[in-house]
Structure formats: C-alpha cells, structure tokens
C-alpha positions as CSV (number, residue, x, y, z in Angstrom):
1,X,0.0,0.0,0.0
2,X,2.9,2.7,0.8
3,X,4.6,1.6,-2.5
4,X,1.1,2.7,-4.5
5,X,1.4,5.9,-2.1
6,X,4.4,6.7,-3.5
7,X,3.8,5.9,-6.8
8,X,0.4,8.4,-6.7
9,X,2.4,11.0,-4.9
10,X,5.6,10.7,-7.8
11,X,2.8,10.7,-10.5
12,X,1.1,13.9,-9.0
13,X,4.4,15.9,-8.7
14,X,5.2,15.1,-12.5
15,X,1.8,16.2,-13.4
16,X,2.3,19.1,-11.7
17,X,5.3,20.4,-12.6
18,X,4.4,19.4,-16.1
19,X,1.5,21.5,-16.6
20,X,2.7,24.7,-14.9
21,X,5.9,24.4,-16.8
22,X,5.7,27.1,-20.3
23,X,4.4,26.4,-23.3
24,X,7.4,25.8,-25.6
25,X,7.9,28.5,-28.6
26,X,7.7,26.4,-31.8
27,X,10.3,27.3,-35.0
28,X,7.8,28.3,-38.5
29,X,8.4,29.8,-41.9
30,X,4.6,29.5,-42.7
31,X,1.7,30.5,-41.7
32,X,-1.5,28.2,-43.4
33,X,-5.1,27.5,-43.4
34,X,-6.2,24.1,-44.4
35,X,-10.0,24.7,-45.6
36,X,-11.6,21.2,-44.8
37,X,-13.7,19.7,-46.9
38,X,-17.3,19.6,-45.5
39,X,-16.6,23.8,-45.4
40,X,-19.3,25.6,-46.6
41,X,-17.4,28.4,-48.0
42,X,-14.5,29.9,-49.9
43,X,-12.2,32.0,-48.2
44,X,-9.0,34.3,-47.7
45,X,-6.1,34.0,-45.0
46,X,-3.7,36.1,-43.4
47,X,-1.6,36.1,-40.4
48,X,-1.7,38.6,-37.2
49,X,1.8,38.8,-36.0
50,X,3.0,40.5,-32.6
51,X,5.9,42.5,-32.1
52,X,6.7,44.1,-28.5
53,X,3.3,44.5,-28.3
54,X,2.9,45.9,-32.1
55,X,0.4,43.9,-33.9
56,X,1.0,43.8,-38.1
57,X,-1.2,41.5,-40.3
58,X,0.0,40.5,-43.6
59,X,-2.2,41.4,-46.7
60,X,-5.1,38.7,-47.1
61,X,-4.4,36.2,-49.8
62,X,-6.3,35.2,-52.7
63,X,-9.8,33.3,-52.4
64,X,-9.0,29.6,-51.7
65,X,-11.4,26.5,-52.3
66,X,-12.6,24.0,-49.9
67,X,-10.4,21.1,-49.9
68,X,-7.4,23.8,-50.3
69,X,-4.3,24.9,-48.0
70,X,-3.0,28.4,-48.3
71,X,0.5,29.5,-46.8
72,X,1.8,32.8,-46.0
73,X,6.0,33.3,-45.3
74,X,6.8,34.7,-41.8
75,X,9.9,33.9,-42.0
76,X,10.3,37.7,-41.1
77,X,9.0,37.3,-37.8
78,X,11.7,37.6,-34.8
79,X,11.9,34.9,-31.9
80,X,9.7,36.1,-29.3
81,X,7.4,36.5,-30.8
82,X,3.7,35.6,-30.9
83,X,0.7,34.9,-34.3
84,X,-2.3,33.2,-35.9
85,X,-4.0,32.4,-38.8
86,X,-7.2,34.6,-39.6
87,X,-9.5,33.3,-41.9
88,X,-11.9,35.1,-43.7
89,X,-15.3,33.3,-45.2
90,X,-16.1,34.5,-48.5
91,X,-19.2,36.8,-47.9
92,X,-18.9,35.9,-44.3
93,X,-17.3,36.6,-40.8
94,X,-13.4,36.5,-40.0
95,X,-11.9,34.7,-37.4
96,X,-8.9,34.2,-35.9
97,X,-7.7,30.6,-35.4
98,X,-6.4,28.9,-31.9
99,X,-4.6,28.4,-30.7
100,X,-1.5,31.7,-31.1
101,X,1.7,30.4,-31.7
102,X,5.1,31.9,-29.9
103,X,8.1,32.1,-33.1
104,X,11.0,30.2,-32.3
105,X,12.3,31.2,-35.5
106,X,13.5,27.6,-38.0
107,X,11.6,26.4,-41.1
108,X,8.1,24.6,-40.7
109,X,4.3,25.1,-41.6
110,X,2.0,26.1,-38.9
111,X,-1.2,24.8,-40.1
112,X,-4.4,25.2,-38.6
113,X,-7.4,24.2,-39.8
114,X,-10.9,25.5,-41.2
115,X,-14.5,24.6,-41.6
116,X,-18.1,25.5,-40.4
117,X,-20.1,27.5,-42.3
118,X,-20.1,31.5,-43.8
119,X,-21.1,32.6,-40.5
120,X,-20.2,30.2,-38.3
121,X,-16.3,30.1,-38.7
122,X,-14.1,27.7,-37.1
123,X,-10.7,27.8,-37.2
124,X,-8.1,25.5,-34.6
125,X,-4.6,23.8,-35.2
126,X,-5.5,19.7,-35.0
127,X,-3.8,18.1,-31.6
128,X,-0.9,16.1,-32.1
C-alpha cells in the first residue's frame, strides 16, 4: 500500500510540474489555413503577427477553395514573438484561429485548420 502511495504522490508531482511548466515556442516559416472539406465556403487568410506589443497583419491572400491549404512566409517574424492564422469566409465573418503560436524562429508550416459555415467560422490547429 505505501509503494502505490508513492507511486500516486511521484505521478502527481510530475503532473504538476508538467503543466505549470511554459508552453514551448515552436520554430515556422509559414503560416496556413487548411479549408476542410465539409466547409461551406471559400475564403482568404492572413496572419496577425505581434511585435513588443505591435500587432502587423500580412495582406489577405487570394480566395482559396474547400479542400485547399493556403501559406503565407513569416519567416520575417523575430523569436519572441507571438501569431495566428485569420481566416476570412467568402461573404462571411473573420476569425482568428487557436490556438497563437510563440516564433521560435527555423523552417516549418504552422497549419491550422478550417471549416463550419459562412457565418459560423471555425478555425483551430488539430492536436498532435
């Protein structure tokens, strides 16, 4: 029984520390928006980027079609610091995807992904 005591109370300080511990910058070159099939609608992306607390987008890129991924370079974007993804339905609302990213700075695609409907946008990076 002490053994299983120990074992709870190792577990729980792991946990613990594990989930108060930082989020971990990640290192990207692009910014992209997967539209999922099953989207009911075209649309634009473009990426909010933070500075030191100065917030730039890029412009909005072409209209994409369901099924489509659209990149953007941020290779331009300092360590430190933070963006997302905004997607724009086609006749609809805009919305910004989840979850914001901190630049690492390094080469990579940070891809979130789209669907719902013209004015019901959703818009999150799939768990991995």
């Amino acid at each position: 029984m002490k053994m299983w005591k120990l074992v709870l109370g190792c577990l729980t300080f792991v946990l613990s520390f594990a989930l108060a511990w930082p989020m971990q910058a990640h290192a990207y070159d692009k910014s992209c928006v997967s539209l999922l099939v099953g989207a009911g609608y075209a649309a634009e992306m473009r990426t909010e980027i933070n500075i030191s607390g100065n917030v730039l987008y890029t412009e909005w890129s072409g209209s994409f079609p369901i099924g489509k991924t659209e990149c953007q370079d941020i290779s331009f974007v300092p360590e430190g610091s933070t963006f997302v993804a905004q997607v724009h339905a086609i006749l609809g609302e805009t919305k910004p995807c989840n979850p914001t990213i901190t630049q690492a700075g390094g080469v990579g695609s940070a891809v979130w992904q789209a669907n719902g409907t013209t004015l019901n946008v959703k818009c999150n990076m799939p768990s991995m």
